[in-house]
GUZAVEX-584542 format. One record per atom (N, C-alpha, C): residue number from 1; residue in three letters; chain; atom name; x, y, z. Coordinates in steps of 0.05 Angstrom, whole numbers, padded with zeros to 5 digits. Layout:
<nodes>
num|residuo|cadena|atomo|xx|yy|zz
NUM|ala|A|CA|X|Y|Z .
...
</nodes>
This chain:
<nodes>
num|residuo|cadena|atomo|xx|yy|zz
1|unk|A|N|00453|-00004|-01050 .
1|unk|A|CA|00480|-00009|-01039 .
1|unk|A|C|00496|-00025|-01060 .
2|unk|A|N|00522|-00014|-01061 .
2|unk|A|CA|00537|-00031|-01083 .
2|unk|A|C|00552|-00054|-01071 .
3|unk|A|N|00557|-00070|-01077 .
3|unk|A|CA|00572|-00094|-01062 .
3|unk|A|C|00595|-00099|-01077 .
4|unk|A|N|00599|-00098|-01097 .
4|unk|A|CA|00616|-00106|-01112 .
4|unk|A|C|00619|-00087|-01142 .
5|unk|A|N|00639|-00084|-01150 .
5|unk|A|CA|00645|-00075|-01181 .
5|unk|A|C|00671|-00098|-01197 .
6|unk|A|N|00654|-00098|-01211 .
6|unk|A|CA|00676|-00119|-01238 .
6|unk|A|C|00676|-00108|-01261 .
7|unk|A|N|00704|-00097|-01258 .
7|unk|A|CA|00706|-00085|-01299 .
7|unk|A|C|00735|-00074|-01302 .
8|unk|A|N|00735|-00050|-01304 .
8|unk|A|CA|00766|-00050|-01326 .
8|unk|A|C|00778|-00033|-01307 .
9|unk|A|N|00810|-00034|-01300 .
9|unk|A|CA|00823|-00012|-01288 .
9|unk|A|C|00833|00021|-01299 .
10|unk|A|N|00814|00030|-01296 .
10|unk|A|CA|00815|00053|-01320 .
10|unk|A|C|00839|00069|-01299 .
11|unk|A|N|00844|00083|-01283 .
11|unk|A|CA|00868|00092|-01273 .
11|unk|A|C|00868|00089|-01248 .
12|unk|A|N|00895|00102|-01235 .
12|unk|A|CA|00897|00092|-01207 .
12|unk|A|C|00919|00116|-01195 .
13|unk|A|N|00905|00127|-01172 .
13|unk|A|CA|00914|00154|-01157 .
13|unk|A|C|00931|00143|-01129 .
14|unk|A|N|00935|00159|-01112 .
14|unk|A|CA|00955|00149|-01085 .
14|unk|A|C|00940|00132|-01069 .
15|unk|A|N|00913|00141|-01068 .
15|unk|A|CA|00899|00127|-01050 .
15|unk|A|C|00867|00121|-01059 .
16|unk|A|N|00863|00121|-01088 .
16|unk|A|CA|00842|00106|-01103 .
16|unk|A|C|00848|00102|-01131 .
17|unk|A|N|00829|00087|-01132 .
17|unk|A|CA|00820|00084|-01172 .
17|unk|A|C|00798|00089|-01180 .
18|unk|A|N|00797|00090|-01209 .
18|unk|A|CA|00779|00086|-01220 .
18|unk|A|C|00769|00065|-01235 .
19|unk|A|N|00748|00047|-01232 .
19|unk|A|CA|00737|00024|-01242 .
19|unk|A|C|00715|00027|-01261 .
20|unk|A|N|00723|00026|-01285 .
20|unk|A|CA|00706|00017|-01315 .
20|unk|A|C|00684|-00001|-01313 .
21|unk|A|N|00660|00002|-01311 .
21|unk|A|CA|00639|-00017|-01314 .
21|unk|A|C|00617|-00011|-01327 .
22|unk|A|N|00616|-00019|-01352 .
22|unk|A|CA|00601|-00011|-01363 .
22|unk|A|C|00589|00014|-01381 .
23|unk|A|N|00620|00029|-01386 .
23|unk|A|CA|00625|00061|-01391 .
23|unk|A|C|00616|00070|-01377 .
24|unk|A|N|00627|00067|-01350 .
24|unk|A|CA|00620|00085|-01323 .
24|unk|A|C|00640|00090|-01303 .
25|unk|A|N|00655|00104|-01297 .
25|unk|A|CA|00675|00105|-01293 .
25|unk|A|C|00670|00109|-01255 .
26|unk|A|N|00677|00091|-01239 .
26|unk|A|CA|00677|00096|-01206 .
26|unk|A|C|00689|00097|-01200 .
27|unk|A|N|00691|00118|-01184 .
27|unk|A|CA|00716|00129|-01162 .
27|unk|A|C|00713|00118|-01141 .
28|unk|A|N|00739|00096|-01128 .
28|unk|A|CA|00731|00079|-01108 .
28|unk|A|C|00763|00085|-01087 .
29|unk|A|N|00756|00087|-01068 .
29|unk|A|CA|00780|00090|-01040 .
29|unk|A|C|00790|00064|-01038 .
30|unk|A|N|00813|00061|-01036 .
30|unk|A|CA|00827|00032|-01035 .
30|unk|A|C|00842|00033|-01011 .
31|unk|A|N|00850|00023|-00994 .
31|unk|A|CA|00874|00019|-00984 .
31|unk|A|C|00899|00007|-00988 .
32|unk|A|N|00929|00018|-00979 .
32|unk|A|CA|00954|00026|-00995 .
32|unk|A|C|00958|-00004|-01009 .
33|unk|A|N|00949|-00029|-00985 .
33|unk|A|CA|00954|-00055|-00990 .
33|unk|A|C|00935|-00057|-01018 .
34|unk|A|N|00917|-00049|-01024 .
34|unk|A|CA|00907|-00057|-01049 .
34|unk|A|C|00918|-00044|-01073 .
35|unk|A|N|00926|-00015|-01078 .
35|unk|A|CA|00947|-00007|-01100 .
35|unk|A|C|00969|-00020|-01104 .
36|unk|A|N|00972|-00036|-01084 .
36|unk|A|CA|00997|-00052|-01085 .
36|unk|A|C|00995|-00084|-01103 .
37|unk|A|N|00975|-00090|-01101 .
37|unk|A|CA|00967|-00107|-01118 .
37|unk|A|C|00937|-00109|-01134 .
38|unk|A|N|00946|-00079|-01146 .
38|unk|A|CA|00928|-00075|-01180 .
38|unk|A|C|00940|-00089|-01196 .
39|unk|A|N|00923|-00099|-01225 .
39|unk|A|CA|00929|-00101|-01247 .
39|unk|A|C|00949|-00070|-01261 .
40|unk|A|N|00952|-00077|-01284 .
40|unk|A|CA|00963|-00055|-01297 .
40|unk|A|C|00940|-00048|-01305 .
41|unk|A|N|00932|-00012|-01315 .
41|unk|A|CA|00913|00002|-01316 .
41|unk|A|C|00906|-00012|-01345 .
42|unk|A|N|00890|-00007|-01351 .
42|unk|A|CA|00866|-00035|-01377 .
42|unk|A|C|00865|-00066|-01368 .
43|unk|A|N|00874|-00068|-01347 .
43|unk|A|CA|00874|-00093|-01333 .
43|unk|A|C|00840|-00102|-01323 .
44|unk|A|N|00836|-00138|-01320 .
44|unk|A|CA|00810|-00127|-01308 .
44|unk|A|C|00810|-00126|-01276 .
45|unk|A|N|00795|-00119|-01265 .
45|unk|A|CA|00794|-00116|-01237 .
45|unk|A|C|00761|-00122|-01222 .
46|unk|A|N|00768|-00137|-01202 .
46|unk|A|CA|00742|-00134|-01184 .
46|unk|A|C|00740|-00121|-01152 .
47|unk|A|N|00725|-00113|-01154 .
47|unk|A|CA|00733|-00098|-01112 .
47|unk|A|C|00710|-00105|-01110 .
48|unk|A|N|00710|-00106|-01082 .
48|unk|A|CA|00691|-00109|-01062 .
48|unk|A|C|00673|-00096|-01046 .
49|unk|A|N|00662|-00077|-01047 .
49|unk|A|CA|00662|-00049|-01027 .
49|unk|A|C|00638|-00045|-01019 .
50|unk|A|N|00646|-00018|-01003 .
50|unk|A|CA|00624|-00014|-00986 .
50|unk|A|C|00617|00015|-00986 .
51|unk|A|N|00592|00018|-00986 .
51|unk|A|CA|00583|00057|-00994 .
51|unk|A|C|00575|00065|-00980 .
52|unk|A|N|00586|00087|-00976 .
52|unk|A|CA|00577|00102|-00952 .
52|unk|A|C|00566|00127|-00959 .
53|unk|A|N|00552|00132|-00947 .
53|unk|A|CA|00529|00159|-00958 .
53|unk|A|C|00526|00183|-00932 .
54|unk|A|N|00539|00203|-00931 .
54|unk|A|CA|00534|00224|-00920 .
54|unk|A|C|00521|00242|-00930 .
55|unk|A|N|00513|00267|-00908 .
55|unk|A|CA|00494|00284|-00921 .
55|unk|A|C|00512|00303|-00942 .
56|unk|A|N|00533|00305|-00946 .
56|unk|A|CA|00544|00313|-00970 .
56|unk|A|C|00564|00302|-00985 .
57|unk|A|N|00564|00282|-00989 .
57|unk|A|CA|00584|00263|-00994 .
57|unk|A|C|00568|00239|-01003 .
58|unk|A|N|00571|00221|-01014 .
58|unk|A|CA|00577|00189|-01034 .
58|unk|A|C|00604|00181|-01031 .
59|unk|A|N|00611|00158|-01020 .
59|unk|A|CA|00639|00152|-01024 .
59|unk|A|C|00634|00111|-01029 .
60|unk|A|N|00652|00109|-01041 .
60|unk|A|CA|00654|00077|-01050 .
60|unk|A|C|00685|00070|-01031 .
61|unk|A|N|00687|00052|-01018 .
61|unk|A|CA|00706|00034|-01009 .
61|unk|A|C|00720|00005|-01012 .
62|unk|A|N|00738|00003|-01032 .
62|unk|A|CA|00740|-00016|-01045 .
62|unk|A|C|00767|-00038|-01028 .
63|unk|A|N|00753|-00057|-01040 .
63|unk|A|CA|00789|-00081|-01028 .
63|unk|A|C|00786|-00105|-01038 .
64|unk|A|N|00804|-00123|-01045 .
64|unk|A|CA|00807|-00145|-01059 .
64|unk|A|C|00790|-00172|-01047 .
65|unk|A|N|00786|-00168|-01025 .
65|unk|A|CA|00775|-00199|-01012 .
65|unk|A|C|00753|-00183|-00999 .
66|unk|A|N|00735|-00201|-00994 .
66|unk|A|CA|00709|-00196|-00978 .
66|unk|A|C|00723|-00195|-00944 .
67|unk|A|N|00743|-00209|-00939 .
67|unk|A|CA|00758|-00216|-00916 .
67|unk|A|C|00767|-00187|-00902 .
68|unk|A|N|00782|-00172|-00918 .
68|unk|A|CA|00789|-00136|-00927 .
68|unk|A|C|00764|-00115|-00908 .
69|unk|A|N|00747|-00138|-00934 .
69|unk|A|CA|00718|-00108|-00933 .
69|unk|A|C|00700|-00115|-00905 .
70|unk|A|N|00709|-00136|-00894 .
70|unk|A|CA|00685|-00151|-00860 .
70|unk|A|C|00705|-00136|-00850 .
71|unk|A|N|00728|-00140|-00842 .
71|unk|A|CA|00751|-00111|-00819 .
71|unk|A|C|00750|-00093|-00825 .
72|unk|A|N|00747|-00082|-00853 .
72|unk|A|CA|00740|-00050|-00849 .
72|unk|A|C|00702|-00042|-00841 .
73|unk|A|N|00693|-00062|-00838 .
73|unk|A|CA|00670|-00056|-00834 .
73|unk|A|C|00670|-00064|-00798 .
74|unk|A|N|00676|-00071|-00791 .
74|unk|A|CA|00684|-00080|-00768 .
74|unk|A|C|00696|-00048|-00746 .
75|unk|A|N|00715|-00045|-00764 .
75|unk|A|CA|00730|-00020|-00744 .
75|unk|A|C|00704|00001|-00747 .
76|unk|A|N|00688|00008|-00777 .
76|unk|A|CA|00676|00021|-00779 .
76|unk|A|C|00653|00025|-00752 .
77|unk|A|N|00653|-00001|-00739 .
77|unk|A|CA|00626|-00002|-00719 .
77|unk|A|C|00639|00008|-00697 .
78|unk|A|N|00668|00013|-00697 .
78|unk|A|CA|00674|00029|-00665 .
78|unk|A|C|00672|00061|-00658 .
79|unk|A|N|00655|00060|-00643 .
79|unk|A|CA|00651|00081|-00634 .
79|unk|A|C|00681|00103|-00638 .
80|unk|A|N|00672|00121|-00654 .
80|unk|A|CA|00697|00147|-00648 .
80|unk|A|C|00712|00143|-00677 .
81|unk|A|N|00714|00119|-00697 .
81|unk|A|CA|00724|00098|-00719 .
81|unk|A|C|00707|00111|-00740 .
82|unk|A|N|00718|00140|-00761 .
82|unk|A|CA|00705|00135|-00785 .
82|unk|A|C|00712|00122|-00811 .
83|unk|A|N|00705|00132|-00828 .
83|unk|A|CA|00719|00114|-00857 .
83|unk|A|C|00751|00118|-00856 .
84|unk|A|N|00759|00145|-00851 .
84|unk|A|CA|00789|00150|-00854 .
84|unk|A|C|00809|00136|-00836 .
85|unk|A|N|00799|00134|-00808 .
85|unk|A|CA|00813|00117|-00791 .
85|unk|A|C|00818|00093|-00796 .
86|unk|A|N|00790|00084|-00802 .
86|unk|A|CA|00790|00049|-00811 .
86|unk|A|C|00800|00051|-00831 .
87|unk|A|N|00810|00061|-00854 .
87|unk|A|CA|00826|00068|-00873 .
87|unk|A|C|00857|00059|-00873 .
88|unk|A|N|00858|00079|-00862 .
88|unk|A|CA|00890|00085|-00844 .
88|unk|A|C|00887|00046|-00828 .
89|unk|A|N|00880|00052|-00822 .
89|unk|A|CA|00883|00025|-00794 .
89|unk|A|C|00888|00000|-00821 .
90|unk|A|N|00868|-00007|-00837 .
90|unk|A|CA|00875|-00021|-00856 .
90|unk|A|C|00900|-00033|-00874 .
91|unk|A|N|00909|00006|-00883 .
91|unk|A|CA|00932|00012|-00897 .
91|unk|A|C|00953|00002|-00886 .
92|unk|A|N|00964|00001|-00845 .
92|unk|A|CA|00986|-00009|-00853 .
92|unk|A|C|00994|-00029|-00840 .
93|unk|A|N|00970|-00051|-00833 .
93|unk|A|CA|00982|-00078|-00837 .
93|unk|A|C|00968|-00092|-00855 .
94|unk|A|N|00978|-00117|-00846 .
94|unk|A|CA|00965|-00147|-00859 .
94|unk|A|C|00934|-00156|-00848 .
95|unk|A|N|00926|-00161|-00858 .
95|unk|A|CA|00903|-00170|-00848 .
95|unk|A|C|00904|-00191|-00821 .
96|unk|A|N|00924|-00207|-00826 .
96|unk|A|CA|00927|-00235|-00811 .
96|unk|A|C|00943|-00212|-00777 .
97|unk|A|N|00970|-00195|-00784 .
97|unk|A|CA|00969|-00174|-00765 .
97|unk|A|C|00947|-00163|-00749 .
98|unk|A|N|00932|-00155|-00758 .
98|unk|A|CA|00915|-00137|-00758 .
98|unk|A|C|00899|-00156|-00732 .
99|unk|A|N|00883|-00180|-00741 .
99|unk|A|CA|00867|-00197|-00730 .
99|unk|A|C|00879|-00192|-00710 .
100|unk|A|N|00902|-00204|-00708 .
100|unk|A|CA|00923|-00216|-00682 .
100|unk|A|C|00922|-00193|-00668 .
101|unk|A|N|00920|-00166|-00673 .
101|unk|A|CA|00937|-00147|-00649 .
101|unk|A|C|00903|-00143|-00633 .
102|unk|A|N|00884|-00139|-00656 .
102|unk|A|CA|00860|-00134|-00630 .
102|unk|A|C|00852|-00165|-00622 .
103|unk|A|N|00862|-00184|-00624 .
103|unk|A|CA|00849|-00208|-00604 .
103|unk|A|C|00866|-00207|-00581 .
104|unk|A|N|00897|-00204|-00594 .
104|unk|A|CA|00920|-00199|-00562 .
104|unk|A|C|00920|-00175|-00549 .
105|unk|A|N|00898|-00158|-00554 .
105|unk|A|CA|00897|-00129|-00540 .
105|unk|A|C|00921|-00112|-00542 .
106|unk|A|N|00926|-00117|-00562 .
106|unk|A|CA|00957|-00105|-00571 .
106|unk|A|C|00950|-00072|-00574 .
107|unk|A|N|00944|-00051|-00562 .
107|unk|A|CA|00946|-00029|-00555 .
107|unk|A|C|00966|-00015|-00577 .
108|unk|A|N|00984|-00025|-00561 .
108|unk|A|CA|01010|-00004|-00574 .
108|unk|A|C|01024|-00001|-00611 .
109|unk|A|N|01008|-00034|-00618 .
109|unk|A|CA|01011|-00025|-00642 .
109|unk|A|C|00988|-00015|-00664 .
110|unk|A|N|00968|-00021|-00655 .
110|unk|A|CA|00940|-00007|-00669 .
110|unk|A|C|00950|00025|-00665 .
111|unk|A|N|00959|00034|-00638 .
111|unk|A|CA|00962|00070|-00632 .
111|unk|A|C|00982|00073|-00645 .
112|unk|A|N|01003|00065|-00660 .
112|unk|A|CA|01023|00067|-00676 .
112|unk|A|C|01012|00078|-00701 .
113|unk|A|N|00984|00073|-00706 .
113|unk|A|CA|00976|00081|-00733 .
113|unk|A|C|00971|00114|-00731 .
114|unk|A|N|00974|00124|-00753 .
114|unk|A|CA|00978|00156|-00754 .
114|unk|A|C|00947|00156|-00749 .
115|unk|A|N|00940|00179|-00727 .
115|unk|A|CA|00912|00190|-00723 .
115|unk|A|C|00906|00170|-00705 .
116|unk|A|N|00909|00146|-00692 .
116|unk|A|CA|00899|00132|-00677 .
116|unk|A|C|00911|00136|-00656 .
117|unk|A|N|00898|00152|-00631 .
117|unk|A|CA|00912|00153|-00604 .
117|unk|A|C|00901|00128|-00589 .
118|unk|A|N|00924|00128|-00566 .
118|unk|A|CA|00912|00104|-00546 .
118|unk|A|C|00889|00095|-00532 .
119|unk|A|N|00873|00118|-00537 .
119|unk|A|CA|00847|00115|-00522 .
119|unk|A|C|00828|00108|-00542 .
120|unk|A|N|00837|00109|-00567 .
120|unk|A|CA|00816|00099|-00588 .
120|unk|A|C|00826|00071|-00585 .
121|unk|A|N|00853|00065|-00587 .
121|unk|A|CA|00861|00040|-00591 .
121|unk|A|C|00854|00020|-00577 .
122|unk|A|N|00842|00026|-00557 .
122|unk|A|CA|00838|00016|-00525 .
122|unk|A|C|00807|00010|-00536 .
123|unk|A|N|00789|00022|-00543 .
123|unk|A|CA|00768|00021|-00548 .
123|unk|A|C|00760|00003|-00570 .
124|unk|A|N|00780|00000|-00586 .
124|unk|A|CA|00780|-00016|-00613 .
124|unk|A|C|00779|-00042|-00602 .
125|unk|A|N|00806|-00051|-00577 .
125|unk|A|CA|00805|-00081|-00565 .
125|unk|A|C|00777|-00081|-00550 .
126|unk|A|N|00763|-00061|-00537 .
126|unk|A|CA|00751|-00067|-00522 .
126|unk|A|C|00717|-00072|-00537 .
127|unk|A|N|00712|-00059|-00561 .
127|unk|A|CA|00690|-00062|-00575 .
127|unk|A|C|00694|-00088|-00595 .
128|unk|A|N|00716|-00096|-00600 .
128|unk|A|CA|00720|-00118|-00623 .
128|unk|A|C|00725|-00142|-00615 .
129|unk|A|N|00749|-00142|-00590 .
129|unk|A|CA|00763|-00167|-00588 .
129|unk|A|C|00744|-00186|-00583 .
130|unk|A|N|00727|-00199|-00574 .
130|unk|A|CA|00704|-00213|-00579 .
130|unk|A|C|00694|-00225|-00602 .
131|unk|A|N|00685|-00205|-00620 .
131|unk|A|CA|00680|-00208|-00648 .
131|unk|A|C|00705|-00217|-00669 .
132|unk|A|N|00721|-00209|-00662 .
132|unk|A|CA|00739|-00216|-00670 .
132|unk|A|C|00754|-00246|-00670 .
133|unk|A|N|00755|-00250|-00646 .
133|unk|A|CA|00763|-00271|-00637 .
133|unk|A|C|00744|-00298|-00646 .
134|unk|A|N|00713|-00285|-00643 .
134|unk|A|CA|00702|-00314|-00657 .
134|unk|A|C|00704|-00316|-00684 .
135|unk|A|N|00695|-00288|-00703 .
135|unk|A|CA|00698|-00292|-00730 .
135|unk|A|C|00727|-00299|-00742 .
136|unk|A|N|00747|-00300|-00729 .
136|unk|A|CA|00775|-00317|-00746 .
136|unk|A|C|00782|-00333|-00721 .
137|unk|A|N|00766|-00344|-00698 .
137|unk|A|CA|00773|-00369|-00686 .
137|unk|A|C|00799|-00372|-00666 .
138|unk|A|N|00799|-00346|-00659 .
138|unk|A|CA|00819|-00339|-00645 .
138|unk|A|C|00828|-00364|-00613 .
139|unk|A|N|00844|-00372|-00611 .
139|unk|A|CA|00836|-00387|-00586 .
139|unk|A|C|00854|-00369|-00560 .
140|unk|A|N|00830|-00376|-00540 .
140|unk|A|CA|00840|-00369|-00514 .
140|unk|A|C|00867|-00361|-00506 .
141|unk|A|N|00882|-00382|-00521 .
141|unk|A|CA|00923|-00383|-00508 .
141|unk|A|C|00922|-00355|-00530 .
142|unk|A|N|00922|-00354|-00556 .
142|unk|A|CA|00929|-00330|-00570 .
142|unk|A|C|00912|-00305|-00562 .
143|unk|A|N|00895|-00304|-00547 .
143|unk|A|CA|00883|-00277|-00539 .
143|unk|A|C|00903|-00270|-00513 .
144|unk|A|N|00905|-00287|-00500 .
144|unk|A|CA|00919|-00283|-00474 .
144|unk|A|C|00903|-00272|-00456 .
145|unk|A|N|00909|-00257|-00438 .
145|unk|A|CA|00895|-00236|-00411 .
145|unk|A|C|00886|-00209|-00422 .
146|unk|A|N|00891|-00197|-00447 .
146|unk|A|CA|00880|-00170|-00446 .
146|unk|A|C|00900|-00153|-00460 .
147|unk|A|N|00895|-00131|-00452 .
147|unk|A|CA|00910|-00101|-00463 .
147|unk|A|C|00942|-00106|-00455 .
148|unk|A|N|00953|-00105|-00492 .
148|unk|A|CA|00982|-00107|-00483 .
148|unk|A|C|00982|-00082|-00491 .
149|unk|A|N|01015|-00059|-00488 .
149|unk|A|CA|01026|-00036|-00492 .
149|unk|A|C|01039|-00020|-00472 .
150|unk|A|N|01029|00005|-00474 .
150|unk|A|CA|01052|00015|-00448 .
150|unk|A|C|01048|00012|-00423 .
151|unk|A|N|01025|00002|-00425 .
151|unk|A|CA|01019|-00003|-00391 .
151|unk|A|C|01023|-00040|-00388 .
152|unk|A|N|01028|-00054|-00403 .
152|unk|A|CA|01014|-00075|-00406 .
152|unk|A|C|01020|-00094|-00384 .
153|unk|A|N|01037|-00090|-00362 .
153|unk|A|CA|01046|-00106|-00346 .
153|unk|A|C|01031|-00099|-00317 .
154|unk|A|N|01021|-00073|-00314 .
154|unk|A|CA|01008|-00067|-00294 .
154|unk|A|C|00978|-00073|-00297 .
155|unk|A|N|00967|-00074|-00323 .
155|unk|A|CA|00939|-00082|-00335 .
155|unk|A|C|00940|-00110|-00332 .
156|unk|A|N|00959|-00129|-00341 .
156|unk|A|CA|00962|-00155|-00355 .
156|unk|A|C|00959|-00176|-00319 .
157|unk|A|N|00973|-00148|-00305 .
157|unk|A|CA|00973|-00167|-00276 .
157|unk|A|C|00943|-00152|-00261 .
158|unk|A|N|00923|-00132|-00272 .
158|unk|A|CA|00904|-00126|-00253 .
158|unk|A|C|00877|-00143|-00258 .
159|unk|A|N|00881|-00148|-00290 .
159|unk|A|CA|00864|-00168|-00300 .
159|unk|A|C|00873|-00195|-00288 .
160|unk|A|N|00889|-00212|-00285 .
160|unk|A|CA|00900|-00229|-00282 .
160|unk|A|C|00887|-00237|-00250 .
161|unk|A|N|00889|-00224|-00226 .
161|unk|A|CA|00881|-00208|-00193 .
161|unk|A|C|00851|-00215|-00201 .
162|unk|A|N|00839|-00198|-00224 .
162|unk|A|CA|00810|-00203|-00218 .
162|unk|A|C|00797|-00228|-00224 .
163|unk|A|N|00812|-00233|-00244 .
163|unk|A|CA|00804|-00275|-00247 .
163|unk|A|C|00806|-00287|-00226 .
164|unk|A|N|00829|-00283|-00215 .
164|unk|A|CA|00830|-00297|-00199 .
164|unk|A|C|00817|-00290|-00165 .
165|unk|A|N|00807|-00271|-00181 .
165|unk|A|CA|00779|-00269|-00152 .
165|unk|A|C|00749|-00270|-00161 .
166|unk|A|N|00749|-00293|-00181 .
166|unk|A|CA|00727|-00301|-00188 .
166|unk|A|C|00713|-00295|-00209 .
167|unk|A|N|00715|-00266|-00221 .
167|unk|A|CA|00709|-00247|-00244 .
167|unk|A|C|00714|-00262|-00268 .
168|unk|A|N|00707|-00269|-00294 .
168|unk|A|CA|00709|-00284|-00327 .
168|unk|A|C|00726|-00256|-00333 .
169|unk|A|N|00744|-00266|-00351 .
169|unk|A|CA|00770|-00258|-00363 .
169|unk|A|C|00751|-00234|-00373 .
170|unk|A|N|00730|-00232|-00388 .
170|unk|A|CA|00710|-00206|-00407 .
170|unk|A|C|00713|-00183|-00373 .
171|unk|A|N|00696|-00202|-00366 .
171|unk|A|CA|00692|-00182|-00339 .
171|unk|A|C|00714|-00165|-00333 .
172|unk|A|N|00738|-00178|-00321 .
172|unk|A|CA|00763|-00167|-00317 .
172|unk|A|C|00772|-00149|-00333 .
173|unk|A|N|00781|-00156|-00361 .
173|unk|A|CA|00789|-00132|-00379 .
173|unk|A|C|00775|-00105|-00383 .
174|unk|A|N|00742|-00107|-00379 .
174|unk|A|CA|00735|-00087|-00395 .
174|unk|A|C|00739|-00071|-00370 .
175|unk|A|N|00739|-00079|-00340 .
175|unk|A|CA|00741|-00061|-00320 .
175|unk|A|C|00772|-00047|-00315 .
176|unk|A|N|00792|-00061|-00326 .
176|unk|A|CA|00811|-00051|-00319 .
176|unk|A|C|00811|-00028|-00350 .
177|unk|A|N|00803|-00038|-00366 .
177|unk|A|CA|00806|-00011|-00390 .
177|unk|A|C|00793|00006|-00375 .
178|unk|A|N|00765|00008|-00360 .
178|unk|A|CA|00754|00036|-00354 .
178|unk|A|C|00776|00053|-00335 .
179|unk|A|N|00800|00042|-00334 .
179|unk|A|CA|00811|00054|-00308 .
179|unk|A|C|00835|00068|-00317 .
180|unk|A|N|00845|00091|-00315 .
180|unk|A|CA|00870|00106|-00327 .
180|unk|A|C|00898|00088|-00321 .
181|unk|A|N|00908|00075|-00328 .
181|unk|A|CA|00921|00063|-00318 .
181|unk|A|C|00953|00079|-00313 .
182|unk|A|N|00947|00107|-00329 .
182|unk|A|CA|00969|00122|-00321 .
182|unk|A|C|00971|00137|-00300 .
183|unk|A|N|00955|00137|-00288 .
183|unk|A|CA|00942|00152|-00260 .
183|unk|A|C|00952|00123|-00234 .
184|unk|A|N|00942|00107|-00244 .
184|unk|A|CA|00957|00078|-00225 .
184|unk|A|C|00981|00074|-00217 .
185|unk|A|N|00988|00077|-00192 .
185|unk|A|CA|01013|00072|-00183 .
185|unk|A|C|01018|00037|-00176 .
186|unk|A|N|01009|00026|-00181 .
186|unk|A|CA|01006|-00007|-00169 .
186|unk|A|C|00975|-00017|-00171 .
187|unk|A|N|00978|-00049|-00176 .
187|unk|A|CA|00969|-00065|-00176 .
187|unk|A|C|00935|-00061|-00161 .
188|unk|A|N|00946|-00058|-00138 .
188|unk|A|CA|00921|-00058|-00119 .
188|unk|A|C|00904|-00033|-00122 .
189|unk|A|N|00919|-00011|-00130 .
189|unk|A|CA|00904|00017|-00135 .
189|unk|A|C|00887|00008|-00165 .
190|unk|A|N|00894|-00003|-00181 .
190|unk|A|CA|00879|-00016|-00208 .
190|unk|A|C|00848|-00029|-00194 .
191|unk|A|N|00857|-00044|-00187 .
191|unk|A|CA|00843|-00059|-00173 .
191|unk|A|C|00827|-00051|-00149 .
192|unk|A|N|00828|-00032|-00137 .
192|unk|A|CA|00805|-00025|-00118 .
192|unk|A|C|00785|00002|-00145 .
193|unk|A|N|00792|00014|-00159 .
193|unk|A|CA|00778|00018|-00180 .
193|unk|A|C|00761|00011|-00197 .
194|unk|A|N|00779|-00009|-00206 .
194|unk|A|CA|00761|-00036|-00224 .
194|unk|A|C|00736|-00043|-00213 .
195|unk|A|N|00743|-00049|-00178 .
195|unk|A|CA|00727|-00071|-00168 .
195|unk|A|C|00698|-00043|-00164 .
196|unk|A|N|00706|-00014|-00170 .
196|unk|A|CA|00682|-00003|-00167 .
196|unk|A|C|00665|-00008|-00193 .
197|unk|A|N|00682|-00001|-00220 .
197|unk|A|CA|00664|-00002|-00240 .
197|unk|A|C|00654|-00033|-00237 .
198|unk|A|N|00663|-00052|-00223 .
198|unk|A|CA|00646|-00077|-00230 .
198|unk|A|C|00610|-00079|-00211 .
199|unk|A|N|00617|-00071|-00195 .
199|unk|A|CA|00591|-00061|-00172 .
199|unk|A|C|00569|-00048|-00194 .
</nodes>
């Protein structure tokens, strides 16, 4: 497994480079935020990455901070989440964004990413926000109640119902994600659903 490459910026494509080490030239996948702050090509450079090995394929995944390469390894563990998505998902925010939208169950702007529909997005808060939340220290007030987006006021109040019938905020959310919430006409229809997947 490669962890790291340190050497020369031998060139640089739309959406990788190539890294000099050693007269060896690696082809490494970057995301857009990292072409954005290359050296000039003979410059030196270090990435961080991560390899991934399919049965017909080798691919290297490169990024400037180890910080980069733990969230793309992170999305990588969600179910349905391959290299290209977590890619994409990478490419178009900030990192410090990024944290923030899956701790606030921010739905609507993760599905904003090209290729990411809402039901993946949904899945992303619901497999990460946890992990997430402890590895950058997220507190309670900044996570809030759950899944924000297009539903988020009929979710934000079914989660909200189940706390307050005793259920821990984890409990509450992950039951109201199992539930279409587009199919929900009100509050209480959320909620006599929920209360099955919790049984």
């Amino acid at each position: 497994m490669i962890s790291h490459l340190n050497g020369t910026l031998a060139s640089v494509d739309l959406n990788s480079v190539v890294i000099e080490v050693g007269n060896i030239g690696y082809l490494v996948k970057v995301p857009a935020a990292v072409v954005s702050r290359l050296p000039a090509v003979g410059g030196p450079l270090k990435l961080f990455t991560i390899q991934i090995v399919r049965e017909d394929d080798i691919s290297l995944y490169g990024f400037i901070s180890t910080e980069e390469r733990s969230l793309f390894s992170l999305f990588l563990s969600v179910s349905g989440v391959g290299p290209k998505m977590a890619m994409a998902i990478i490419s178009s925010f900030p990192l410090d964004k990024l944290v923030s939208a899956v701790a606030k169950g921010d739905v609507a702007l993760l599905s904003s990413v090209s290729g990411v529909g809402k039901k993946t997005a949904e899945r992303v808060v619901l497999e990460l926000r946890e992990k997430i939340a402890k590895k950058y220290a997220v507190t309670p007030q900044e996570m809030g109640t759950g899944i924000k987006g297009g539903e988020s006021a009929l979710g934000s109040d079914s989660i909200s119902a189940l706390i307050s019938l005793g259920y821990s905020p984890k409990e509450a959310r992950e039951a109201v994600m199992r539930v279409d919430l587009e199919q929900a006409t009100s509050v209480e229809a959320v909620i006599k659903t929920a209360l099955k997947n919790l049984l």
